[in-house]
N, C-alpha and C positions, 0 to 999 in steps of 0.2 A: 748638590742636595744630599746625597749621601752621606758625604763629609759631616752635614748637621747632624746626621739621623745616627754617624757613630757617636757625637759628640755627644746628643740628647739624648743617647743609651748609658754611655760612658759617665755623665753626669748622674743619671739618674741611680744608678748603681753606687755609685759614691757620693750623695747629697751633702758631704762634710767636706768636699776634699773639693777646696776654694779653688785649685787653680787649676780645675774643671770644668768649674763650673764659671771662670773668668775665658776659659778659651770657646767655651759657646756661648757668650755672652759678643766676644768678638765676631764668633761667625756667623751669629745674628744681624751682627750689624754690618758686616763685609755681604749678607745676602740681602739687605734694606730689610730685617725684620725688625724693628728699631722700638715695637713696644716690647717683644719680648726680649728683646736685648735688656731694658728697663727692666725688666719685673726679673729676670736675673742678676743683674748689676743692683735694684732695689735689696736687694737676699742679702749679697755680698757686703752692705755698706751697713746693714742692720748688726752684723757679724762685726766690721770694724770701718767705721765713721770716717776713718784717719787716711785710709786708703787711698793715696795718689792718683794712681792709674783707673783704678775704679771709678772715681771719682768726674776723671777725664773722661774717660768712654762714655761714661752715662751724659756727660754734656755734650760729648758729640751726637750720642742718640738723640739726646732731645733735639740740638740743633739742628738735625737731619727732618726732624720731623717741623720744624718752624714752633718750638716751644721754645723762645727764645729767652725767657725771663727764668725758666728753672735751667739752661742750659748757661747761660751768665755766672747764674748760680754754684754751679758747679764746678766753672772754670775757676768762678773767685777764690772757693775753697782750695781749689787746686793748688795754683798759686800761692794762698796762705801759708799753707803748711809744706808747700816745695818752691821758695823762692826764684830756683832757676829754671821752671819747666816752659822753656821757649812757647811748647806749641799751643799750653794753656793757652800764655798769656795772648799770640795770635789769634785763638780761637776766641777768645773772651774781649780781643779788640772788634773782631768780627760782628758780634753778636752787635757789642755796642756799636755799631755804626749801622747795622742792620736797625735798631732802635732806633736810630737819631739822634743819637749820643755823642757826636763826633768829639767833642773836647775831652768825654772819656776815651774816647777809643785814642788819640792820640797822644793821652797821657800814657796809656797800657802800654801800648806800642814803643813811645819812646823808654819805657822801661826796660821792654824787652833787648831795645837796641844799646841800654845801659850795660846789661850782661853779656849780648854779644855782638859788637857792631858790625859782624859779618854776616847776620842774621838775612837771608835775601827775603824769605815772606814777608817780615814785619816791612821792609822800604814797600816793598811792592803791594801790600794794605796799606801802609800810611800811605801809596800814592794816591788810590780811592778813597781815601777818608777826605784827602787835600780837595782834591776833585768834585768830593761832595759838597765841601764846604765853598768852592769859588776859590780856594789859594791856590792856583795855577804855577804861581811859581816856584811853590813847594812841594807841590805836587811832583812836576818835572822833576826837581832836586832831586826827591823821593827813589824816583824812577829809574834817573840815570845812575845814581848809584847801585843802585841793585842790577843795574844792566853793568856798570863798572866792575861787582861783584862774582856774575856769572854770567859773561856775556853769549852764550849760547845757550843760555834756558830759555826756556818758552813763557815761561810764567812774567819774566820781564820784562820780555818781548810785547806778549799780551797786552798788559801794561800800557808799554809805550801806543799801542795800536790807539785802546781806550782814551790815552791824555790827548792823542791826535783829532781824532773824531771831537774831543770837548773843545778842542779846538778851531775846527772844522777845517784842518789841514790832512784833506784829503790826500796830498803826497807821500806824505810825513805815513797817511795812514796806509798806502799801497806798499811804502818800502815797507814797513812792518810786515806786511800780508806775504810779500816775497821771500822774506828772511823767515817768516812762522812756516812756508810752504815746506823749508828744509825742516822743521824743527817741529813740528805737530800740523802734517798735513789733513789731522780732522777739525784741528781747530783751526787753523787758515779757512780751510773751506767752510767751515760756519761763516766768520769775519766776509770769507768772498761773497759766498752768498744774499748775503745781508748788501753788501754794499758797490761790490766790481760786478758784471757778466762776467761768469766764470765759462761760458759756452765757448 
């Protein structure tokens, strides 16, 4: 908290000097103050429209907050004006499949995996988008590759947990939960919780 309180001094002292006022716009949003992160990141885009990163943040704040349609918004623009920025276009797959969008989201997605097919978030969203949609075997695809990609993250590990559960391959879903117990023993224990006696 302090940290904001130099930041919101610091800013305030210099109300011109942008990349003061973009670094407590960050640590607004790294403490979940996510309107006032907006009404700073609002200031900054007023100044220059064109702004990439700006741009990004403020769709993460919205999306943080479930403003899902100005958060879109913002990734689109992202994207527009910086064709390679992976995490937009992730973030902007998200949104849409969060909406129900899914033939957008996995139009975005495979975009993103245009620019880099080593991309592990974009498999491991397109697996949930699959997932959403009932394509099961693309889904998997999806999954396994990003687990082919980094096979000791936990994030496609997760993944795989969730395609098992859609499955109702409860084995499938326990070996997951043993292999996550090495690799995010908080989230294992969500997953256990929810579905093994973890007693």
């Amino acid at each position: 908290m302090q940290e904001i309180e130099k930041l919101e001094k610091a800013a305030g002292i210099d109300p011109g000097d942008n990349g003061k006022q973009y670094e407590l716009a960050l640590a607004y949003i790294g403490a979940g103050r996510y309107s006032e992160a907006v009404g700073v990141l609002d200031g900054l885009l007023e100044k220059d429209y064109r702004n990439v990163n700006v741009l990004y943040s403020r769709g993460v704040a919205h999306m943080s907050t479930g403003n899902y349609r100005q958060a879109g918004q913002d990734f689109l623009r992202a994207v527009a004006l910086d064709r390679d920025f992976l995490h937009a276009y992730k973030n902007l797959g998200f949104v849409q499949l969060t909406m129900g969008k899914e033939d957008a989201a996995v139009s975005t997605l495979e975009r993103a995996l245009d620019i880099d097919p080593s991309y592990v978030d974009a498999y491991c969203l397109l697996g949930d988008v699959y997932i959403d949609m009932g394509e099961y075997g693309k889904a998997k695809a999806a999954i396994e590759k990003a687990l082919e990609l980094e096979p000791d993250g936990a994030e496609p590990h997760c993944k795989m947990a969730m395609y098992c559960l859609s499955q109702g391959d409860f084995k499938g879903l326990r070996r997951q939960h043993m292999i996550l117990k090495e690799l995010d023993p908080a989230l294992a224990s969500q997953i256990g919780g929810l579905f093994f006696d973890e007693t």
